[in-house]
C-alpha positions as CSV (number, residue, x, y, z in Angstrom):
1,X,-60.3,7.9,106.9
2,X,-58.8,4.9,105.3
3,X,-58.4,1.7,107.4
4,X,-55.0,-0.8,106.6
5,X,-54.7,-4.9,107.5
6,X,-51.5,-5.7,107.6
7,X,-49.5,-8.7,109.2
8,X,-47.9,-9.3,112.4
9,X,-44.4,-9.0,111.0
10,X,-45.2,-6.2,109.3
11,X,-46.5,-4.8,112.2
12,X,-43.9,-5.5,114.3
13,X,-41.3,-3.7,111.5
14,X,-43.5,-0.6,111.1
15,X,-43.6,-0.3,115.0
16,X,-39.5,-0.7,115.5
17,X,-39.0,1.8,112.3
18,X,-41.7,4.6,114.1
19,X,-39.9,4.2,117.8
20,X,-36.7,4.9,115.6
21,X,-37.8,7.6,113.7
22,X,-39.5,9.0,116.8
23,X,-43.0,9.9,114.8
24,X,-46.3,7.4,115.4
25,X,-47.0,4.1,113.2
26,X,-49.7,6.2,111.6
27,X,-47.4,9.7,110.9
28,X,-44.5,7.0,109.7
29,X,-46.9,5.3,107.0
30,X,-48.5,8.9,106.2
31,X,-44.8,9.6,105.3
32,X,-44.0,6.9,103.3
33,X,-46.9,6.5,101.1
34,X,-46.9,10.4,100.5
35,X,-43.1,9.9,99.4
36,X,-43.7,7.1,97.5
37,X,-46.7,8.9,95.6
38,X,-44.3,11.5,94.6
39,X,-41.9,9.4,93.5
40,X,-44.4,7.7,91.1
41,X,-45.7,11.1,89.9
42,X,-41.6,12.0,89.8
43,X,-41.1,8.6,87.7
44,X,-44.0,9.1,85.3
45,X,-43.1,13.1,84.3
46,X,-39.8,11.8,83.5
47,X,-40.9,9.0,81.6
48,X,-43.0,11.3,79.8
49,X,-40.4,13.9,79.2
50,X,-38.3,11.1,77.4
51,X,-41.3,9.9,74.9
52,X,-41.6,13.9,74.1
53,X,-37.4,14.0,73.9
54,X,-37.5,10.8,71.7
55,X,-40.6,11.7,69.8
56,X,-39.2,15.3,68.7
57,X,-38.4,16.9,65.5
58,X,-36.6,19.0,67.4
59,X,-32.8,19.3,67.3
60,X,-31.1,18.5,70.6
61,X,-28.0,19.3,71.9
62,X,-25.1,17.5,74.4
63,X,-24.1,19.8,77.0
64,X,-20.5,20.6,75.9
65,X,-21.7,21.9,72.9
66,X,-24.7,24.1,74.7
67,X,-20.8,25.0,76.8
68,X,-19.1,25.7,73.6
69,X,-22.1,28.2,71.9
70,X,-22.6,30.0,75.1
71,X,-18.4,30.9,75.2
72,X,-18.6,31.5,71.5
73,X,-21.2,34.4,72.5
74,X,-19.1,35.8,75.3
75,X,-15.9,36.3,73.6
């Protein structure tokens, strides 16, 4: 169990935004910080998958041309 200081105002926001959302202070920040966790992890695979991208021998290709092979191959 993890224990959080925050201020007044913040307080005061987090309590309006749970009576909104119908869930408790606790659930609401649970929520958040779980979201914004995965967005992080989201943000980092991507950048990751661009240094790979940019750092590849690799040829790539747009998608109109990935378009145009695959209806070569079906006519």
């Amino acid at each position: 169990m993890m224990t959080l200081n925050i201020d007044d105002d913040t307080a005061n926001l987090l309590r309006q935004l749970s009576e909104q959302e119908h869930v408790s202070p606790a659930q609401l920040i649970k929520n958040l910080l779980s979201d914004y966790l995965e967005d992080l992890a989201d943000a980092a695979a991507g950048d990751a998958a661009l240094v790979e991208l940019l750092s590849s021998k690799d040829d790539t290709i747009s998608l109109a041309e990935w378009e145009q092979q695959l209806n070569a191959l079906e006519r």
